[in-house]
N, C-alpha and C positions, 0 to 999 in steps of 0.2 A: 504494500500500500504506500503511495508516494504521498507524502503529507508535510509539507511546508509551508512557512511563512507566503501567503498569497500579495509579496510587493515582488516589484522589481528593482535586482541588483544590479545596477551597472556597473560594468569592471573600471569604466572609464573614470580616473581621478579627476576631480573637478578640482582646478586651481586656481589664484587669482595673480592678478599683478597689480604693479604699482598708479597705472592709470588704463582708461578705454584702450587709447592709443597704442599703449605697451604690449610687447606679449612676452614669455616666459613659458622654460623649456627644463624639464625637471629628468632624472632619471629614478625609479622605482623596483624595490622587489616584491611580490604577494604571493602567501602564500594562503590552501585556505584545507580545514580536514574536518573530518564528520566521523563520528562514536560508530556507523552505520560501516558493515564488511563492503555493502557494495556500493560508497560512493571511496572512490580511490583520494587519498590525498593530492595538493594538484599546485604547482609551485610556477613563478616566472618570473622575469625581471626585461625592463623596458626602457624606454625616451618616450618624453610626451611634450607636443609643446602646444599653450593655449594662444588666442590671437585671437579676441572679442570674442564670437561665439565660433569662434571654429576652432578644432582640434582635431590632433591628430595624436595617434598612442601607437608605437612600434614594438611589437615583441620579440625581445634579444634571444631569451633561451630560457627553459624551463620546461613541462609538459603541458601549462594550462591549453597554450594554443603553438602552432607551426614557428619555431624560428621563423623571423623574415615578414611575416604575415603583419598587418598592420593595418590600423581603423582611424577611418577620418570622419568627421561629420562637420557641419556647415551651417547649421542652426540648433546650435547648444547642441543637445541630448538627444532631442527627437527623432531624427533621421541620421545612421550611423551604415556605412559602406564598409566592409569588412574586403581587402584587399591580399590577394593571393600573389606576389613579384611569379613565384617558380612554374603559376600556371598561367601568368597573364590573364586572373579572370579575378572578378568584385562578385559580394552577394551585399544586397542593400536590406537592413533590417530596417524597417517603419515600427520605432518602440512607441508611438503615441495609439499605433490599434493596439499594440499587444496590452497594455496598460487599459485600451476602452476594453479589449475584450472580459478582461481577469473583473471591470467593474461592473458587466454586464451578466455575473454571475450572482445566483444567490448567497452572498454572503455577509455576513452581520459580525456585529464588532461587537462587547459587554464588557464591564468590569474594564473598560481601559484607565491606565494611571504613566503619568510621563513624568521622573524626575531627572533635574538637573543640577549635579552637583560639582564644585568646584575643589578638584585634589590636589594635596598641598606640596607636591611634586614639582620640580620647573627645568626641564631638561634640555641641553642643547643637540639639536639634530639636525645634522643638514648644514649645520655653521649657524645657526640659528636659535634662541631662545624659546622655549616654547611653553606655553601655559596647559598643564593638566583637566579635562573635563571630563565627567563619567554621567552617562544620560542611561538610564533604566525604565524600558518601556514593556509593560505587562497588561495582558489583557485576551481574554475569550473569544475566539476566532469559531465560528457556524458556517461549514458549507453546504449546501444542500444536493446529495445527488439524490435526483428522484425525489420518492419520498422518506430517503433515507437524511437526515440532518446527520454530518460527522464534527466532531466539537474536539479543538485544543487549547490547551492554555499554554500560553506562548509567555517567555521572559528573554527581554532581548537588553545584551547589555552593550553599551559603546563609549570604548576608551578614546579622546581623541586629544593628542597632543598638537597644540595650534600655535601659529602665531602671526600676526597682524602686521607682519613688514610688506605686505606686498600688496596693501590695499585692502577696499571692497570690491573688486573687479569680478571675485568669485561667487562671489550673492548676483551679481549684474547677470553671470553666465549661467546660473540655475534658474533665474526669471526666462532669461531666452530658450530656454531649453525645456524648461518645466515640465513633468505629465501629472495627467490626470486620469483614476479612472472612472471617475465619476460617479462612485462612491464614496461619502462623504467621509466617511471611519476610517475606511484604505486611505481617502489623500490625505486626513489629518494627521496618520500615521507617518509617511512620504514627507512630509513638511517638515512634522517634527524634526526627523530624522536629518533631513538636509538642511534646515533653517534654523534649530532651539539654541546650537552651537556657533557661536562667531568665526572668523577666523581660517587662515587654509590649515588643514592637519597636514604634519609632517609625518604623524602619524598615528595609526587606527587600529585596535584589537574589536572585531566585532563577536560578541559569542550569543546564539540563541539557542536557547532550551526550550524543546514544545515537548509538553505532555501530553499524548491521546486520551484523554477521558474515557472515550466511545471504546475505546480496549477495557480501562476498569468497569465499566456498566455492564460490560456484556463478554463475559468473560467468558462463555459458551457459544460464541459467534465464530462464524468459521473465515471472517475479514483477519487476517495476518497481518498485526501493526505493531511496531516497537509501543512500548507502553513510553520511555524518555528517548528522545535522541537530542544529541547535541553537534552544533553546528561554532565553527569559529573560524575566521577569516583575520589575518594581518596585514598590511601594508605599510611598509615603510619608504619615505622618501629620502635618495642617498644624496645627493646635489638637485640642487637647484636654484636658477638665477635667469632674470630678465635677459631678454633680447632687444634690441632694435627695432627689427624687420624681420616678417618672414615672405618668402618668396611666397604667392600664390600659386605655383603649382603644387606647393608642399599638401592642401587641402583639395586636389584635385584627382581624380584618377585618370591615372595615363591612358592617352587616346585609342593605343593600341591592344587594351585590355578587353576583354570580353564578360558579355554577364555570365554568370555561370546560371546553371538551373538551380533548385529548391537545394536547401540543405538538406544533407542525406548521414554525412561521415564527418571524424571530427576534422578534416581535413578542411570543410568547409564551418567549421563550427565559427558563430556568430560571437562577437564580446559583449553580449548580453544573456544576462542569464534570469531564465523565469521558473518563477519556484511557485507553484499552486497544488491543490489542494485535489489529484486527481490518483482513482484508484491505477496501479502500477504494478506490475512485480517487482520490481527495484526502485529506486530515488535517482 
């Protein structure tokens, strides 16, 4: 049974710089593992550089995605082109349906609680001073297949070490980019998450704990679900410093690429990743 957090996680770091005009060019590692046998551990490390609402993120090496492979997009967050150099070919994700679709589901939010707290931690990373935050968000997740409701209680914890040298340019690029799914509970959740905290993170421990309830109630059901899994993801950024200018074709895909068809393999796999609440034999 596949039973996740119903947001979407973008792999892409959102950064900011020191003004509109400016842009900035970071390099990063992430890694991310799960309590679950079959979701495999999954590691990488990159370049990303922002430039108003367009970015681009190159992936150096690791497993999460193809050495080489690398994702641009052109209006914030919304539309993201996943680019292949070794095959000459792009797959275009449109993350603003995949976000309408997940709100066009039955799903209900209870018992939410957000806090945010500030840890008396102050580390430098990056060459950079950074301020500790810990935001803890908890709350009753309902999906409905059928007429079956499946219910978890989700605690999601985020560590984000931030700091404020580079502007608000990165609030600017989550406005241009923004999704919705038009479910009120999901985007206030979405919000939270990108908006409660100031600041660019240099870096982020994410960990969420979902309980299946619907395993303890019915503990003669023949639905196969972990009763806790846990989920945690890290990102650190290693340098990072303003640029000048960046070429325009650096946000373009070369002419002589082709679309590929649908994703099929991870070969083609997209730098988005959607986590919903749908029965599966694996996660």
């Amino acid at each position: 049974m596949k039973k996740n957090l119903p947001v979407i996680a973008l792999f892409l770091l959102v950064v900011t710089a020191s003004s509109a005009s400016a842009a900035i060019q970071y390099e990063f590692r992430q890694t991310t593992s799960s309590d679950l046998e079959s979701i495999p551990s999954s590691d990488c490390a990159g370049r990303a550089i922002i430039d108003g609402d367009r970015s681009r993120v190159e992936f150096l090496t690791g497993n999460a995605y193809p050495p080489g492979t690398y994702v641009i997009a052109t209006n914030g967050s919304r539309t993201m082109t996943f680019i292949d150099p070794s095959k000459k070919s792009f797959v275009e994700i449109n993350a603003a349906s995949v976000t309408g679709s997940i709100g066009a589901r039955k799903i209900t939010i209870a018992n939410k609680k957000i806090d945010v707290t500030k840890m008396p931690d102050q580390l430098s990373i990056a060459g950079f001073p950074t301020e500790h935050y810990r935001m803890v968000m908890s709350y009753d997740i309902t999906v409905a297949f059928g007429n079956m409701p499946l219910t978890q209680t989700v605690k999601t914890t985020i560590d984000k070490w931030t700091t404020n040298a580079f502007g608000d340019v990165g609030d600017t690029f989550l406005a241009s980019g923004a999704l919705h799914t038009g479910n009120p509970d999901l985007d206030d959740l979405m919000s939270a998450e990108n908006t409660n905290i100031k600041g660019f993170p240099l870096k982020q421990i994410v960990n969420v704990t979902t309980v299946n309830t619907h395993a303890a109630q019915n503990p003669t059901s023949e639905l196969h679900m972990n009763r806790t899994v846990t989920q945690t993801s890290e990102l650190l950024v290693t340098s990072i410093q303003p640029t000048a200018s960046v070429n325009v074709a650096t946000f373009a895909v070369p002419v002589t690429y082709h679309k590929a068809g649908p994703i099929h393999d991870d070969t083609q796999k997209a730098p988005v990743q959607v986590l919903s609440m749908e029965p599966a034999e694996k996660q």
